[in-house]
N, C-alpha and C positions, 0 to 999 in steps of 0.2 A: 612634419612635412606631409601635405596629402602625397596619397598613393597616387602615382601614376602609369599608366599601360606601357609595357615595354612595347617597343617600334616592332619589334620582330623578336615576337617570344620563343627563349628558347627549349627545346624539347632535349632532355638526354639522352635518350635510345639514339634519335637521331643523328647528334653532335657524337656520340660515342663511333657510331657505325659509317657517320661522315669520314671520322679523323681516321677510323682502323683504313678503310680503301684508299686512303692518299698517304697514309703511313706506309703502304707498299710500294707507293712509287719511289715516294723519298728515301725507303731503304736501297733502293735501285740507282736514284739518280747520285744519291752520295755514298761516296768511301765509308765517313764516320761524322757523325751527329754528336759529337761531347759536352754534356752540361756541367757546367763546373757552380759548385757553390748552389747546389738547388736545395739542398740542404737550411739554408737560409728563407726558402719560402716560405708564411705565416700557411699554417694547416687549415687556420680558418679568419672568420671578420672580413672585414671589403680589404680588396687589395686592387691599388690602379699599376699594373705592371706599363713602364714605363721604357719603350725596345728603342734602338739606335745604335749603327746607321742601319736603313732601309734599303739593303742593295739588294734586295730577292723580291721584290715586289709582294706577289699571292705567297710564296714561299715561306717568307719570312715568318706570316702570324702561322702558318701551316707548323713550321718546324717547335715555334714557340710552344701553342698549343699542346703537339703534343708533349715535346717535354714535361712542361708544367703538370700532362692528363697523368705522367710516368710515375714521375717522381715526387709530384704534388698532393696528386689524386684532387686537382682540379681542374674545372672551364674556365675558359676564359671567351670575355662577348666581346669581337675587338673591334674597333672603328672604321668602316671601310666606306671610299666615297661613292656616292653615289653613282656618278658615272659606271662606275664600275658592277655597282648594282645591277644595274639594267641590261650587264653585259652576260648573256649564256655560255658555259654553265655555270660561269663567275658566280653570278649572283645568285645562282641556286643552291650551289654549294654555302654562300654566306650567311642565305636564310636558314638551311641549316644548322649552321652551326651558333644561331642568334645572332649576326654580326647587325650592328647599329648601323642604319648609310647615315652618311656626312655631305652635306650639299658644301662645294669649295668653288670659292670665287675664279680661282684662275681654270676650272672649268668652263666656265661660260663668259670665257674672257671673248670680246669680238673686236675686230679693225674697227679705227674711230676714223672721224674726217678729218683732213688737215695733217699739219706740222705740228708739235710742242718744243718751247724751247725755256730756260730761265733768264728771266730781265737781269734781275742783280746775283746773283750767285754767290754772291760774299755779305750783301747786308740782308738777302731778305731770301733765302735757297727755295721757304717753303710756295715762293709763289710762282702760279706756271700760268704761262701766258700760249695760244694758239692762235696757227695760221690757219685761216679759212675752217676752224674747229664749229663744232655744235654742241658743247657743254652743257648748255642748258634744256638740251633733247634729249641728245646719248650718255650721260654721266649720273651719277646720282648721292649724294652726302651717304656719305660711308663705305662707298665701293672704291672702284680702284682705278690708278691710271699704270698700266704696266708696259716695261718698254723693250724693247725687242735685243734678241740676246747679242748680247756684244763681247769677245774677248774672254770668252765663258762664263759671264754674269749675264744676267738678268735683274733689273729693280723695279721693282713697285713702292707707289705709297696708298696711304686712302686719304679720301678726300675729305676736307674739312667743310669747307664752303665752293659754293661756288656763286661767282659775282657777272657771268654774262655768259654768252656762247664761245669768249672767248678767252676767260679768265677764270683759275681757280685756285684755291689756296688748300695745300695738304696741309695734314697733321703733323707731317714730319718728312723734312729732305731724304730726297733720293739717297739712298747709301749706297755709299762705293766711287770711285774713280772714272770707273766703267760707266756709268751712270750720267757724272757731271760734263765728261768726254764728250758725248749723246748730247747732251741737251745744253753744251755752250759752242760744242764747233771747238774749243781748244782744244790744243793735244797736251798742256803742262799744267799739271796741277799744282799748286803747291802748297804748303802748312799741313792742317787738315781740313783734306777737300775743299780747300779755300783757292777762287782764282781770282786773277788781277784784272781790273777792270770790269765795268757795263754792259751788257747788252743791249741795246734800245732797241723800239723799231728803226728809228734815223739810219743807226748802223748797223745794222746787221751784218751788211758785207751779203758775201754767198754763201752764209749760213741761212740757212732756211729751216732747220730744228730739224723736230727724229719724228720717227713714226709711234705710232704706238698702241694699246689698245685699251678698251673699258672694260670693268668687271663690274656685274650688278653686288649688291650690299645682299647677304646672305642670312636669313633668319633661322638660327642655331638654336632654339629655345626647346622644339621639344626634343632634339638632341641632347640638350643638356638634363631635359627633364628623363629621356632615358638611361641617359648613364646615373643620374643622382637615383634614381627608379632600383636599378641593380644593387650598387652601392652602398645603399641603407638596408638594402635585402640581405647585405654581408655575399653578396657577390665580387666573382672578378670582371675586370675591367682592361682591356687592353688596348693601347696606343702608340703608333708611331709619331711624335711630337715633332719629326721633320715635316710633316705636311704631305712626302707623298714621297713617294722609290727615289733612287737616284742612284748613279756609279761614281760617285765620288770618293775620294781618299780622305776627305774631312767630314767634321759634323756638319750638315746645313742648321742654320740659325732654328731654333727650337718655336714655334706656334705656341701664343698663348692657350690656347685653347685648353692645354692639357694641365696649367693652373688653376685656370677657372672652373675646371671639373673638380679638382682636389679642395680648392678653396671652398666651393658653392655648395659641394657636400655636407664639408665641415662646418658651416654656416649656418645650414639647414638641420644638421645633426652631431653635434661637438661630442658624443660620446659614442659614436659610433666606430670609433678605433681604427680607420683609415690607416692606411699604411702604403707608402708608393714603396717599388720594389725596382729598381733600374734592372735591365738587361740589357745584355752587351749580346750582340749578333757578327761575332768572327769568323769571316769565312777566306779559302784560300782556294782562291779563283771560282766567285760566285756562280758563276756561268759555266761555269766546264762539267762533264757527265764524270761522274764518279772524284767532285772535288770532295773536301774536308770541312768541318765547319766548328767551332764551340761557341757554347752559349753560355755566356758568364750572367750568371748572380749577384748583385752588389748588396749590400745592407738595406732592410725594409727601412725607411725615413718615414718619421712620422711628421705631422707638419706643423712647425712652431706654431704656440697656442695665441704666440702674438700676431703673427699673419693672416690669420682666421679672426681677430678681433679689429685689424686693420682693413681686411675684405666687408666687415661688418658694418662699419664707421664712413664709410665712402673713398677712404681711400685705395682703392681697389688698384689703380695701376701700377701704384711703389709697393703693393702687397703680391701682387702679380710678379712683376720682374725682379724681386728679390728670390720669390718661390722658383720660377725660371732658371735663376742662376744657378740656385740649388740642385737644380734636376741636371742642369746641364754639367754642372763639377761631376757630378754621382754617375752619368754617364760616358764621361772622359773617361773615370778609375774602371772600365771596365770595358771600353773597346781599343784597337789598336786604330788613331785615328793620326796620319801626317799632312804635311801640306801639297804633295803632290806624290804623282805614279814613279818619278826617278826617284823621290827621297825615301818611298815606302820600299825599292828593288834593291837600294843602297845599305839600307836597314836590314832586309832579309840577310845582303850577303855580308854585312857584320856579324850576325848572329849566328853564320854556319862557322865563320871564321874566329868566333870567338869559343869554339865548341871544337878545337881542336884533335882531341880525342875520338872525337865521332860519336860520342854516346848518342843513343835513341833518346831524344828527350819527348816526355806524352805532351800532350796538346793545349794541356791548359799553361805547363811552362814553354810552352813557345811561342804562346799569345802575352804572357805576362814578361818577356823577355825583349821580347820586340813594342813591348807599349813602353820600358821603363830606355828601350834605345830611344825613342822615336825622342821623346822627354829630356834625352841627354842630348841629344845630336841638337832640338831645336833649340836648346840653352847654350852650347857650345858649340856651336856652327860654324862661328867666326874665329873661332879659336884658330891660330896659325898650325898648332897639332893634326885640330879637325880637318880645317882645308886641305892639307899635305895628306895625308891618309884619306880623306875621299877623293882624290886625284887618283892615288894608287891603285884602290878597291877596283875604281871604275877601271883603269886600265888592266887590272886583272880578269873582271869580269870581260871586258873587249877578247881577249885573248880567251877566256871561254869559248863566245861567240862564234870566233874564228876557226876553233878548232872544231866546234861542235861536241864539245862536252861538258857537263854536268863538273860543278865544285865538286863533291864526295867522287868524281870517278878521275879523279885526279890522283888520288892513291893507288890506281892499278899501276902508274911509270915505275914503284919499288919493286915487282916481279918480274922472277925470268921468262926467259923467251918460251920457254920447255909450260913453263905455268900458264902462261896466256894460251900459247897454241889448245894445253887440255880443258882450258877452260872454254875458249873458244866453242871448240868441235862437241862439248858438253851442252853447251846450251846453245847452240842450232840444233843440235839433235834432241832436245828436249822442246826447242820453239818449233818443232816440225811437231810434235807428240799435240801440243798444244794445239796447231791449228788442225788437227784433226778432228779434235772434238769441239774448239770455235766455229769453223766454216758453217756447219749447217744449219746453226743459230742466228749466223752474221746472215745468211741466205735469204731462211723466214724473216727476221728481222728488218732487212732491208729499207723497204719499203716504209716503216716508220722513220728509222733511223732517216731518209733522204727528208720527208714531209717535214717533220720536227726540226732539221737546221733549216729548211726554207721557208716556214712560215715563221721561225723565230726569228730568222734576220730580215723578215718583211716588218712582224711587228715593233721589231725595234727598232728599227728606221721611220715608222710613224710614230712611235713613241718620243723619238727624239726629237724629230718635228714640230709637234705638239708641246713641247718643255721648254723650261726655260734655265732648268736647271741641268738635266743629264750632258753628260760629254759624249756618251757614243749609245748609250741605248742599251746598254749589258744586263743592266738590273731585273729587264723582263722577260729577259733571254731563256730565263731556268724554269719561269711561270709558264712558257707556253711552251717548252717541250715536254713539258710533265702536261698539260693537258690536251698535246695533240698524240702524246702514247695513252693518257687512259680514254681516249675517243676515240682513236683508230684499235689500238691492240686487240680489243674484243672482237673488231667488226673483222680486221685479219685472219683470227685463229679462227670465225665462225667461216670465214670464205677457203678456207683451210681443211677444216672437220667437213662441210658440203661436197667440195670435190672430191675430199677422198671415200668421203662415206657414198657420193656417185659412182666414183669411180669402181668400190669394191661392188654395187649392186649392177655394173656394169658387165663387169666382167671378170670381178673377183683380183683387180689388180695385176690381170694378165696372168692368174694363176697364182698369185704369192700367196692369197689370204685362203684359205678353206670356208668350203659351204658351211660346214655345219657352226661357222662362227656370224652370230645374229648380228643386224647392221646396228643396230642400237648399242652393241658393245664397242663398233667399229669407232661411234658417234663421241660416246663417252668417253674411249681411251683416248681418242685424236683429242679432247678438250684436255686434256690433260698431260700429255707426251709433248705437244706442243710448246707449251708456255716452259713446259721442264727446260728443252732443249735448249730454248732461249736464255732461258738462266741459267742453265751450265754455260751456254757461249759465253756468256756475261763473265761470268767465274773464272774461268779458263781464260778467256778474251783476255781479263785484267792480267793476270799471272803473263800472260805474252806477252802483250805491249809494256811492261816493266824487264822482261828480259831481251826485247828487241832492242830498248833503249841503251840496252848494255852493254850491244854488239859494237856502237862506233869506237868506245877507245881503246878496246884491244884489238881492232885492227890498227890502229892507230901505234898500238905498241908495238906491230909484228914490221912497221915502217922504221927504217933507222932514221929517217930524216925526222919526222914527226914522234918516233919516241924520245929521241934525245930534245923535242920541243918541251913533251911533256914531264919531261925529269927535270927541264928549268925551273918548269912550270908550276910544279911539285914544294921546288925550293922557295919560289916566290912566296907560295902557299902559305910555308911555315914559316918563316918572315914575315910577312905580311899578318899571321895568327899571332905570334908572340907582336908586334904592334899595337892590334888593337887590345891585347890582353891586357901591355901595360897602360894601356893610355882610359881604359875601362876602370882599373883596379887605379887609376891614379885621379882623374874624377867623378867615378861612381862615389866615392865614401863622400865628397862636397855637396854630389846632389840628390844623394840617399843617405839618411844617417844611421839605418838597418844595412847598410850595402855586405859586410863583413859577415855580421852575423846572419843574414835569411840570402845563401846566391841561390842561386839557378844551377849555375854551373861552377865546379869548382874551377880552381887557378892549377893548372896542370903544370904550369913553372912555379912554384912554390912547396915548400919540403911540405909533407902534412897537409894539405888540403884536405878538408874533409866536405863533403855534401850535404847539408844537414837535412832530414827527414822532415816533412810537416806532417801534423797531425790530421787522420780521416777519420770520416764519419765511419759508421760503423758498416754501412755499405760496400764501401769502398774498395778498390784492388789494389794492389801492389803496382807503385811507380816504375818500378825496371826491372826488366826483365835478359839474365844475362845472355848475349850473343855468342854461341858456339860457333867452331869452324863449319860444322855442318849444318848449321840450321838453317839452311835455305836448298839442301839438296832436294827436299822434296815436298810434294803437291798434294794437298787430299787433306780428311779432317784433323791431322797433326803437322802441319806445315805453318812457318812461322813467315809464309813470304807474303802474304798480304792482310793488312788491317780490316776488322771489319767493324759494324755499327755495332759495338759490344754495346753498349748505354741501353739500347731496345735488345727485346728477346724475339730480331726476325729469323726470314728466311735463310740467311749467312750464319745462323747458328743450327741447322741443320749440318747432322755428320758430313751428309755427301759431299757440300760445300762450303764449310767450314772451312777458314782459313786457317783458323789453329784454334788451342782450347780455349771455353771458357776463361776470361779474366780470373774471376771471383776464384775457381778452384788455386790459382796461382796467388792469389792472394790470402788464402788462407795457410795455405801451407808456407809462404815467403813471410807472413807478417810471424808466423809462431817461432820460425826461426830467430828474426831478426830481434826478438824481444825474449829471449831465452835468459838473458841475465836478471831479468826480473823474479826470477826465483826464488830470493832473498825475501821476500815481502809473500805473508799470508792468504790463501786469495779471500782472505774474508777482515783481509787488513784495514780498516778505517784511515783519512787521511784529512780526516776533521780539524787534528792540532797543527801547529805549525810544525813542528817535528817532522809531523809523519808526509805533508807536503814537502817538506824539505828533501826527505830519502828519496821521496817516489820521482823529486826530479831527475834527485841524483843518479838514481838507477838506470832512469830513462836516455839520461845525455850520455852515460857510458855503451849500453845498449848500442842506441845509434851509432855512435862512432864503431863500436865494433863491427856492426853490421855495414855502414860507411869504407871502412875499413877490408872486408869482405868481398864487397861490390866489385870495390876499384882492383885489389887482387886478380877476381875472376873476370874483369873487362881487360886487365892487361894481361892475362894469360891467353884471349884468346883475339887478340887484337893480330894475330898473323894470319888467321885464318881469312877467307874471301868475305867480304860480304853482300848481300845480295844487291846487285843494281837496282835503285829504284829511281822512280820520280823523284823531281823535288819536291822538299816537305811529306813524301809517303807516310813518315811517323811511323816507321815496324814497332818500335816499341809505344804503344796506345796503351793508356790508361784504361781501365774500366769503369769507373766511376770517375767523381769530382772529390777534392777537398776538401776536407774540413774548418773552412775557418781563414787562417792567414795566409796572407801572402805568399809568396815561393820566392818571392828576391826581395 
């Protein structure tokens, strides 16, 4: 394959010192960053990592990148559209980091003249006819007729021919319901997307068709020539294969595009050992400051040697949407994706409730918990079981609602009055400690903080406008307040460091500062004191707002009307836990055939449960970590009350604000224990024979269970003690690392 010049070549220093400054934000704007399964990334050869869904817009390659910089010790060039390009500092930062622009049709989508509507709709769908249209002006073979959002769809086709101003023939029928709706004037569809009856001009009736718009036909070439360019360089390559952001709870339909890169590669270069790498992008509550997020790894696919000789031969399009399908299975097994926002909040509140115990579960099994719910619920939905237990759920959650509290703070109604009152009057007097050292951060801070929710909820209202896809605009909610704190925050602290460094040369601060201290130290320490305090607010801030959240149900408990709600409420609880336990443990094994042997969570109604360990890479931390009565009384670098981004070594791994120890050291000393009955075996034992395979399992499945067995001891020993109020989904117990390898259910 000749060489061709990258679009925008990329520099390392560059890309390195890009990702370090926006690695500081993202440690900021999220709780914790989890990569699970990175361990799986090829070290070297081309790799086209392959992300989905897109609900973080810039965020998203932002967070990918760096993982993959972490743990991979690779770049990645990822595909960004143009539009976006041209947009500052958007597209400065992209050219940075190499990113390729992508010119996309439904950018330069414009209002066309006229009506469209379909004549036959049943014998002939792909043909579309217009009222007072200019087809053969404004249209063009191969671009697009796209129709305006209806019902929360949006369709397009492209154009096949076009036969006058006022006739054209696509490639392929509008898809969808929503669609045929638009463009017959009926409201009943029936079959599939099959409707009764003609359209003609004679009758139209007072259908006069839908509106709609053009896209010009998009020349992708040396797009492609860029990515084949890196590719055969044994570069990486990264793409969102939905076509662009979105706040959706499902996949959006996958863009060829990202076949025809892996195909046209292998084409050009069949021994260049390509490899797609799906990643999954889990996040909980994209949009919110200081959410949660993992990033799952799926198995590197390589790409059948027969797809590539079928791309070769002309049959490109059945080579194509087979490849398609492939990517699209590989990135199911690795996000948690439903059909809408009530079934994904239905699903969460199965998973607290199927977790009855309350264990800390880490973050990669509660992404892999809630994908293998989402999978049973949409296979058993109809079930007469299902329906009666998601009546209930929901009616529990209502009563939530009502009361204003949180599932987990529904276990304060089993204490006494005497416990609530001192726990009470503890943590006001600890949320007053708190905003002591919050206030003067939240103070400075201000001022971004108000900018960043206003201009993020301007652009995402034009964002949404603009789409055909997003439901409210959330996806680029997170993109623009990460970059209206790294545009303003500097210009703050400098408006900051001026005054006071005026202010000292003024008049010494009215006395506070001493002469003989030079204004250049005043200068430097304010660059420096400043951004601190803010971060302590941060730290501090978070530790309040998780104990203020804590304050409504034990007021609620110090009410006899409303505590005796909450001890109903309590009862319903575990009812309703033992429900969905048995109805989980009754067709999980039907639609999991591992269900038994690899859970999540063990069966706390069954004698012997045990929780079976997975194997880590050798990175790795310790999955759980046991909850003491005490482990939330206190604050500072040995406090177990808030999670931080363990995966990166940032600022939250600093003593001062450290939420607790290092993972890793907890993992070293928890895995030596837990594997102490390995004793038996040499450590210079071979395990080459089947014999000696055979012991080492042996050993192993004793171990765990005794360690299994150890766990659930120490979690039911201190299962009386308080635990700490958090958010939902907080995850106190975080992983350090990712997995090794299988599954967790």
């Amino acid at each position: 394959m000749a060489k061709k010049e990258e679009l925008v070549p990329m520099v390392n220093w560059i890309y390195d010192l890009m990702l370090w400054v926006m690695s500081i934000l993202i440690d900021l704007f999220f709780r914790e960053v989890h990569p699970r399964g990175s361990w799986k990334i090829p070290r070297r050869g081309p790799v086209l990592f392959v992300a989905a869904p897109h609900a973080n817009q810039f965020v998203d390659p932002l967070i990918l990148m760096r993982v993959v910089r972490t743990e991979a010790r690779r770049r990645i060039a990822f595909l960004i559209a143009e539009k976006s390009m041209r947009q500052r500092p958007i597209g400065d930062f992209a050219r940075a980091a190499g990113a390729v622009p992508v010119g996309r049709a439904m950018d330069s989508t414009k209002p066309g003249k006229g009506m469209i509507y379909l004549p036959d709709p049943t014998n002939d769908p792909t043909l579309v006819r217009g009222i007072g249209t200019q087809f053969d002006k404004e249209a063009e073979v191969g671009g697009l007729l796209v129709l305006p959002l209806f019902e929360g769809n949006s369709a397009s086709a492209d154009i096949l021919e076009i036969h006058g101003p006022e006739e054209v023939r696509m490639k392929k029928e509008f898809n969808g319901e929503a669609a045929l709706k638009q463009l017959t004037g009926k409201g009943e569809v029936k079959g599939e997307h099959k409707l009764d009856g003609m359209i003609t001009d004679g009758d139209a009736g007072d259908f006069q068709g839908t509106k709609y718009k053009v896209a010009p036909k998009i020349d992708q070439s040396k797009v492609y020539d860029a990515v084949f360019h890196r590719l055969n360089d044994g570069g990486c390559v990264g793409i969102f294969p939905e076509g662009g952001s979105h706040d959706r709870t499902e996949l959006l339909p996958l863009k060829a595009g990202v076949a025809i890169m892996a195909l046209g590669s292998l084409a050009a270069n069949p021994d260049s050992g390509l490899r797609i790498v799906p990643c999954g992008m889990n996040y909980f509550h994209a949009h919110r400051f200081r959410s949660r997020a993992v990033v799952e790894f799926g198995t590197p696919m390589e790409v059948p040697k027969e797809l590539v000789d079928m791309y070769r031969s002309g049959e490109r399009r059945e080579a194509i949407k087979q490849l398609l399908t492939t990517i699209y299975q590989a990135l199911v097994a690795v996000t948690v994706t439903s059909p809408d926002y009530d079934t994904l909040m239905l699903i969460q509140a199965v998973r607290r409730l199927y977790n009855p115990k309350g264990k800390r579960l880490p973050l990669p099994k509660i992404v892999e918990l809630n994908r293998r719910l989402v999978q049973g619920y949409v296979h058993y939905k109809d079930d007469p079981r299902i329906v009666s237990l998601k009546k209930s759920v929901n009616s529990y959650n209502k009563q939530l609602w009502l009361l204003g509290v949180r599932d987990h703070q529904v276990e304060y109604a089993k204490f006494s009055v005497a416990e609530v009152v001192f726990t009470l009057v503890y943590r006001l007097g600890k949320l007053a400690v708190m905003s002591v050292f919050t206030l003067p951060g939240l103070v400075l801070f201000a001022p971004i903080f108000a900018a960043s929710k206003i201009i993020s909820i301007r652009k995402s209202r034009s964002a949404l406008a603009a789409s055909t896809v997003k439901l409210q605009g959330r996806d680029v909610m997170a993109t623009w307040k990460l970059l209206v704190s790294l545009g303003l925050a500097p210009l703050l602290y400098a408006t900051y460091t001026g005054f006071l460094t005026w202010w000292t040369y003024r008049n010494r601060v009215q006395g506070y500062i001493s002469t003989w201290i030079p204004l250049w130290t005043v200068a430097t320490t304010s660059m420096i004191v400043f951004p601190t305090i803010t971060f302590a607010a941060l730290r501090f801030g978070e530790t309040g707002m998780d104990i203020l959240k804590s304050l409504p149900p034990l007021v609620l408990s110090l009410n006899p009307t409303s505590a005796n709600t909450l001890v109903k409420l309590r009862e319903t609880r575990a009812t309703l836990s033992a429900q969905v336990t048995e109805i989980i443990n009754t067709l999980g094994p039907e639609m999991f055939p591992d269900f038994d042997a690899t859970r999540v969570v063990s069966d706390p109604f069954r004698d012997g449960a045990i929780e079976p360990l997975t194997p880590k890479s050798p990175r790795s931390a310790s999955y759980f970590r046991p909850t003491s009565p005490t482990a939330d009384a206190s604050v500072g670098a040995g406090s177990a009350t808030l999670p931080c981004n363990e995966s990166f070594h940032n600022l939250s791994n600093v003593g001062l604000f450290a939420s607790r120890p290092p993972s890793r050291s907890r993992s070293r000393s928890g895995s030596g224990a837990g594997l102490s009955g390995l004793s038996g075996m040499s450590k210079l034992s071979t395990v080459d024979s089947k014999e000696g395979q055979t012991e080492l399992s042996r050993q192993l499945r004793e171990s765990m269970k005794r360690r299994g067995h150890t766990r659930r001891t120490k979690s039911e020993g201190s299962s009386g003690g308080w635990s700490f109020a958090e958010s939902e989904g907080s995850g106190r117990g975080t992983p350090g690392s990712e997995e090794a390898g299988k599954k967790d259910v």
